[in-house]
VEXLUM-577309 format. One record per residue (C-alpha): x, y, z; residue number from 1. Coordinates in steps of 0.2 Angstrom, whole numbers, plus 5000, padded with zeros to 4 digits. Example, Ala and Ser with C-alpha at 12.3 -4.5 7.8 and 13.67 -1.06 7.14 Angstrom:
2
[[5062,4978,5039],1] [[5068,4995,5036],2] 
//
This chain:
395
[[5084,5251,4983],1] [[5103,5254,4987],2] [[5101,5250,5003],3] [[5091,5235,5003],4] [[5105,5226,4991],5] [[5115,5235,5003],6] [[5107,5224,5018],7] [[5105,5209,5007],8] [[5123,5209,5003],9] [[5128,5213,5021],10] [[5115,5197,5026],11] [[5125,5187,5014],12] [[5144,5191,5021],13] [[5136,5186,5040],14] [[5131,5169,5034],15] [[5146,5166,5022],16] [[5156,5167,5039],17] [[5144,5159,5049],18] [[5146,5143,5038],19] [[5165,5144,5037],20] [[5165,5145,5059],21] [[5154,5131,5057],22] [[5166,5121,5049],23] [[5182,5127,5056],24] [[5174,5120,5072],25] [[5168,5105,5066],26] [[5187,5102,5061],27] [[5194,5107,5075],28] [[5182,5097,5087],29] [[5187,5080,5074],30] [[5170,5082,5066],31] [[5175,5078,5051],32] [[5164,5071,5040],33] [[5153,5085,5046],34] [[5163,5098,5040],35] [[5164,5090,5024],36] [[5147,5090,5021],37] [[5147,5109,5025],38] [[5159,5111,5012],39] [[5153,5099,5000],40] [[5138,5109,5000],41] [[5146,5125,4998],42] [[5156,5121,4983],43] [[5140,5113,4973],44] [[5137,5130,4965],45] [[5151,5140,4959],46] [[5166,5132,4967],47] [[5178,5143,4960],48] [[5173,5159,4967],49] [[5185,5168,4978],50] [[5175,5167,4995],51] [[5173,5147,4990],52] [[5192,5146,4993],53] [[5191,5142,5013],54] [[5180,5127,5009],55] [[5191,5117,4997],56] [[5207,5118,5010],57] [[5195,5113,5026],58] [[5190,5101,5014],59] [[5206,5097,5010],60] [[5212,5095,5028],61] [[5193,5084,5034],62] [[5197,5073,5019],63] [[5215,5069,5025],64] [[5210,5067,5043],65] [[5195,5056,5041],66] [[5202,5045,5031],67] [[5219,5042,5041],68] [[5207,5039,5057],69] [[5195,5027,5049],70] [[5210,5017,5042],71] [[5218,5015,5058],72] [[5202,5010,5064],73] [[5200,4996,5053],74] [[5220,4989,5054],75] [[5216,4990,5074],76] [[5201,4979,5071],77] [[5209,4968,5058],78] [[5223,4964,5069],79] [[5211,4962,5084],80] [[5206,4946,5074],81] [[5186,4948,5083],82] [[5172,4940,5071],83] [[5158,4951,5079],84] [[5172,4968,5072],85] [[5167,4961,5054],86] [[5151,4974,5053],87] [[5160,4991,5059],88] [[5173,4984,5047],89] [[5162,4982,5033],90] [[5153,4999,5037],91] [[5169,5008,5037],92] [[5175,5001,5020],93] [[5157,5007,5014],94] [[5159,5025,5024],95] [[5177,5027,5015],96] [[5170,5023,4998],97] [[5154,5034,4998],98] [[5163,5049,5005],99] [[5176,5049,4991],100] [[5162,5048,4979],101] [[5153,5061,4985],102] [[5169,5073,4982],103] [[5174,5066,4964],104] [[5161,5075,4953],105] [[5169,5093,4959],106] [[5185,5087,4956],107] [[5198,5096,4952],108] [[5196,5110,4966],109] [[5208,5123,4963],110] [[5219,5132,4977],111] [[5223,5149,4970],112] [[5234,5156,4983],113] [[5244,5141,4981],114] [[5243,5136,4965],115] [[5238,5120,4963],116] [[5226,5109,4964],117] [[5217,5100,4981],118] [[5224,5084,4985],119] [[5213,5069,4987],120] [[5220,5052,4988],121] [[5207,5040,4980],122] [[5208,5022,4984],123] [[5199,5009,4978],124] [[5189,4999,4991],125] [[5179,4988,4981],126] [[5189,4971,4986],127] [[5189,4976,5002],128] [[5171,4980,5004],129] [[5166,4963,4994],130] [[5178,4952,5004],131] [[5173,4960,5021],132] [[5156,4958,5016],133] [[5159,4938,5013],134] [[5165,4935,5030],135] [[5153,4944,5037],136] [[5139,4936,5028],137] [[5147,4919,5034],138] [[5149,4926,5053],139] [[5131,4934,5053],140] [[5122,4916,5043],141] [[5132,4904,5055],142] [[5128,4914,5071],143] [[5110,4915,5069],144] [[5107,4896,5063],145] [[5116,4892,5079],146] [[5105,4905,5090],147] [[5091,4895,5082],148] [[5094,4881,5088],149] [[5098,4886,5106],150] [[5088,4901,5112],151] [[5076,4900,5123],152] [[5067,4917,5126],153] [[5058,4925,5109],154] [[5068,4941,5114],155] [[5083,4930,5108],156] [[5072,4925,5092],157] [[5070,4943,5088],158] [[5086,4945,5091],159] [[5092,4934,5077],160] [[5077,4941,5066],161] [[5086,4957,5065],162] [[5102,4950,5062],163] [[5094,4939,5047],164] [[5087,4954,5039],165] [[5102,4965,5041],166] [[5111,4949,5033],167] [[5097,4948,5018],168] [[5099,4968,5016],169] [[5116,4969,5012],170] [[5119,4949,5003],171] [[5102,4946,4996],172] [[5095,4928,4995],173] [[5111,4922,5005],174] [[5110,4901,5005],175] [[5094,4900,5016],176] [[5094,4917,5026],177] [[5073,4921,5019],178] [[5066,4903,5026],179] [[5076,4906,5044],180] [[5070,4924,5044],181] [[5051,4917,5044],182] [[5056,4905,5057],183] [[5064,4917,5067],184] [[5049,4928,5066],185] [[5040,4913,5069],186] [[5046,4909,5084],187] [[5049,4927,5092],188] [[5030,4934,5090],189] [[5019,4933,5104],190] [[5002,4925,5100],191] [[4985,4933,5109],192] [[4970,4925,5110],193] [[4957,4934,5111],194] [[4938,4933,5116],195] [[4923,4944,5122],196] [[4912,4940,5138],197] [[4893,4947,5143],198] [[4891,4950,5159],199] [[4877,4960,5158],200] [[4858,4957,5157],201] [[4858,4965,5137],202] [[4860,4956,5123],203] [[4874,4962,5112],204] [[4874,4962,5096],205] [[4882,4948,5085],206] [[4888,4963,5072],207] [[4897,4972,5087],208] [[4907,4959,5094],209] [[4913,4952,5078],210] [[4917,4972,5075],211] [[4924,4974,5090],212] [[4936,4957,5086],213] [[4939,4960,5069],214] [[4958,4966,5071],215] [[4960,4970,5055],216] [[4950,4985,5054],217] [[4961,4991,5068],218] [[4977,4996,5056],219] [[4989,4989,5070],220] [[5004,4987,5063],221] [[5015,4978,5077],222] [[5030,4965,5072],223] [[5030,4954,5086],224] [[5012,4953,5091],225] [[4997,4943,5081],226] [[4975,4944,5089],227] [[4967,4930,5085],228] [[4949,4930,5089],229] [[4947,4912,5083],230] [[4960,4900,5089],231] [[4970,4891,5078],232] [[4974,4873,5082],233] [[4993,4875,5077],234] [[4999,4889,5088],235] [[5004,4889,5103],236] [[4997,4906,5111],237] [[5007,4914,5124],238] [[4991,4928,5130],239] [[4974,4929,5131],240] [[4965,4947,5131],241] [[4948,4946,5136],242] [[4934,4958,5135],243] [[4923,4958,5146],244] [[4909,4971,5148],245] [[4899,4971,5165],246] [[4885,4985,5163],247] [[4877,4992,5150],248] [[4862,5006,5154],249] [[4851,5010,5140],250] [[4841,5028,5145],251] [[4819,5027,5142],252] [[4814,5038,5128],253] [[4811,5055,5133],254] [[4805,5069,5124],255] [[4808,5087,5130],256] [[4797,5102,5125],257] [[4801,5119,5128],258] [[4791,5135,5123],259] [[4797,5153,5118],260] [[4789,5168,5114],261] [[4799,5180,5101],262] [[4797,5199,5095],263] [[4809,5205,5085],264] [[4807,5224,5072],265] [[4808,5219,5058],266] [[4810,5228,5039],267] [[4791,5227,5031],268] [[4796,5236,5014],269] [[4798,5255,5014],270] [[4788,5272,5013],271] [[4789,5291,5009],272] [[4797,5300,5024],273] [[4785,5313,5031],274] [[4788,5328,5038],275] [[4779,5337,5054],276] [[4765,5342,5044],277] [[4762,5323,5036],278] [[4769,5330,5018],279] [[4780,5319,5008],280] [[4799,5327,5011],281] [[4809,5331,4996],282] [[4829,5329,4993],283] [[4842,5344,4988],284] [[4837,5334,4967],285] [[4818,5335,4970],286] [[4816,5318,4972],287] [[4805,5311,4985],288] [[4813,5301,5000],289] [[4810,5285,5005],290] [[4814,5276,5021],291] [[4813,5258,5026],292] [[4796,5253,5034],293] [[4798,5245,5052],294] [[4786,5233,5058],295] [[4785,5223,5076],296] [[4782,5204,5072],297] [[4780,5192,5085],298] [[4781,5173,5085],299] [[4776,5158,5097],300] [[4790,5144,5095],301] [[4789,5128,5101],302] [[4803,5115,5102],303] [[4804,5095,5108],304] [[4820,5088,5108],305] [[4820,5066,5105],306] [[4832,5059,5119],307] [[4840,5042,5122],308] [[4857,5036,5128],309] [[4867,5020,5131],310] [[4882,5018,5143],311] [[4892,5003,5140],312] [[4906,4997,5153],313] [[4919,4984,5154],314] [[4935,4980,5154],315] [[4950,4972,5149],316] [[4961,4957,5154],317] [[4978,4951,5149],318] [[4982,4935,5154],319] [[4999,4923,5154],320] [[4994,4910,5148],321] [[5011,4900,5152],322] [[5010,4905,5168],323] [[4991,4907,5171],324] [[4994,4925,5181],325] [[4983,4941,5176],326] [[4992,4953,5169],327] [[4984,4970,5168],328] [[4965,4975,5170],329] [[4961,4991,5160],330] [[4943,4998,5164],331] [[4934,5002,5146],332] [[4919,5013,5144],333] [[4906,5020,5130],334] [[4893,5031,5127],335] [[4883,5033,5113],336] [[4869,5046,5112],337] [[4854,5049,5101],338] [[4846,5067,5099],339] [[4834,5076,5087],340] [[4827,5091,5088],341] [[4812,5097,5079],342] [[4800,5114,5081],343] [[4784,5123,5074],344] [[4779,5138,5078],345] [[4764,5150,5079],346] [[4765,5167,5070],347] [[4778,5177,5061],348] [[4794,5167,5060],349] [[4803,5181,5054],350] [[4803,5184,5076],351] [[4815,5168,5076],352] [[4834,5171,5078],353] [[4842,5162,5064],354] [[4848,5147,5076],355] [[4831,5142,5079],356] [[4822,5142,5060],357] [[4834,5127,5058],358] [[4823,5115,5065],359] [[4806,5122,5059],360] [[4799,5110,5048],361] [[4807,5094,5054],362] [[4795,5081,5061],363] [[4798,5068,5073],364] [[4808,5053,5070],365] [[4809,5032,5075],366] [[4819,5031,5090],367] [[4834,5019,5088],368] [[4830,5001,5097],369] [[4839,4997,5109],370] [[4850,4983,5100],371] [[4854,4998,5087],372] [[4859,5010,5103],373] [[4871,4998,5109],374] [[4877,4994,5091],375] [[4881,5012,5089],376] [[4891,5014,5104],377] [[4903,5001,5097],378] [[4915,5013,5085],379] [[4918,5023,5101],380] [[4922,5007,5110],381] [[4932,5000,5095],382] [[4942,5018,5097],383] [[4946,5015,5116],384] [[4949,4996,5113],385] [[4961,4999,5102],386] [[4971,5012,5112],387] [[4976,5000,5124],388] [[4979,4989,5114],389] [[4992,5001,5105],390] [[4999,5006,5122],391] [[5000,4989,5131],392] [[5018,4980,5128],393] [[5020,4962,5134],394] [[5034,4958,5145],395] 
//
């Protein structure tokens, strides 16, 4: 028991110094808000231990040194007098506030060796942060109506999207920033029509191809891209995808049979164990011994296996439809099969491995119809459909 607390204790001095190198270098290397956070959390519990001492004056220094960088920073991009500066200005006001926050609710943090308590200058940012945030609220709304009316490429659009919802994030309902965010959106998504062609001398089911085109079954979840598989007379659509299946071989139905013969010893109930001379044997408590009775069975098994398949190929086709050029062709494929086994058998089924008593007792069943085969091949088509469509990314 000594010596586990001994180890334990031991453990505990290794990773005391461990953390207290990790933040002397982050110090050293002008890490400073990451040594604070080492700090910060060592002092959370029981800051006025002795061996939480090293903490409070690295925190004391990172404090000092973060803040006197960040101000320079923002006086640099004050007097710099740049519009597009107002975000890192505003940001840094934020940092400085949320840092200082974080350090008020262990204050005070005393120094024992020098008797006093950790300095920590505490300014009041609040003005500044509002202020900031009005300019750049005004630079970010006035900057994106204007790209509205002037860009030309819907990377520009998305673009301003983001600047519009940065702008509604940090000054909510700003004059109108949510209508021009819908418009911006608007005009930045890329519109796809999309339709399904039969080239192949099978008749597809009408539940498969509305399936196959019902996008919303699909859980895509993409910002700048919208299917339609029924046009809409008001948009504009920038691609078509077209799905377009070329062959689909649908297999006769086939039975297979197969036949096996089984033997197997089996236990048949017991008996008295005899001796040489065909007399019951008697145990050292005079009772009479019994012995498992062992039997040879044997079994006749037949089997037919129901067989039927579909094979479905095709492909898919993105189009420009600005430019009427043929993006991509992805080749698609599907196969869907159908299989039941059934068996009887002739004799003692206790013969039968265990794998094979399973099927004993189920009878034939319907094959699927062709239209049903085909059907049924559709949730793997859905699956591979999909997959290019997550992967594919208009340019």
């Amino acid at each position: 028991m000594q010596k586990q607390l001994l180890f334990v204790f031991i453990l505990a001095i290794c990773y005391s110094c461990s953390s207290v190198k990790k933040t002397e270098k982050a110090l050293n290397t002008g890490n400073y808000d990451q040594a604070i956070n080492i700090a910060l959390n060592k002092l959370k519990t029981n800051k006025n231990k002795k061996g939480k001492q090293p903490y409070i004056l690295m925190l004391e220094e990172a404090f000092v040194k973060v803040v006197e960088r960040d101000q320079n920073a923002v006086t640099y991009l004050e007097n710099e007098g740049n519009p597009a500066n107002l975000d890192k200005i505003y940001n840094t006001y934020v940092s400085l506030k949320k840092r200082q926050e974080r350090i008020k609710p262990l204050l005070p943090l005393y120094i024992t060796e020098q008797g006093r308590n950790a300095n920590f200058v505490l300014n009041n940012y609040d003005q500044k942060i509002l202020s900031t945030k009005e300019k750049l609220s005004d630079y970010l709304y006035n900057s994106a109506k204007k790209m509205l009316s002037t860009a030309q490429r819907k990377q520009d659009y998305r673009v301003v999207y983001d600047d519009l919802v940065y702008l509604d994030k940090i000054t909510p309902n700003y004059r109108d920033t949510r209508s021009m965010i819908d418009e911006a959106h608007q005009k930045g998504t890329d519109f796809v029509k999309v339709s399904m062609t039969n080239n192949t001398n099978v008749i597809i089911p009408r539940r498969l191809e509305s399936d196959l085109l019902n996008f919303g079954t699909y859980g895509l979840d993409d910002l700048w891209t919208v299917y339609h598989s029924k046009s809409q007379k008001s948009i504009n659509y920038d691609y078509a995808m077209e799905v377009s299946l070329r062959e689909i071989n649908i297999s006769p139905e086939q039975v297979k049979e197969r036949q096996l013969q089984k033997e197997r010893i089996v236990k048949d109930g017991w008996e008295y164990l005899l001796d040489e001379n065909d007399e019951i044997v008697i145990d050292d408590k005079g009772e009479k011994v019994k012995v498992d009775k062992m039997v040879t069975v044997k079994c006749e098994y037949y089997e037919f296996t129901q067989f039927k398949a579909v094979n479905v190929r095709g492909n898919v086709k993105y189009k420009n439809l600005r430019t009427r050029q043929l993006l991509e062709t992805f080749p698609i494929s599907s196969e869907y099969v159908f299989q039941h086994v059934y068996a009887n058998y002739n004799g003692d089924k206790r013969a039968l491995d265990d794998n094979l008593l399973d099927f004993i007792g189920l009878r034939a069943v319907s094959f699927p119809t062709n239209e049903q085969m085909v059907y049924d091949s559709g949730e793997d088509l859905k699956n591979k459909l999909k997959n290019i469509i997550v992967n594919y990314r208009f340019k």
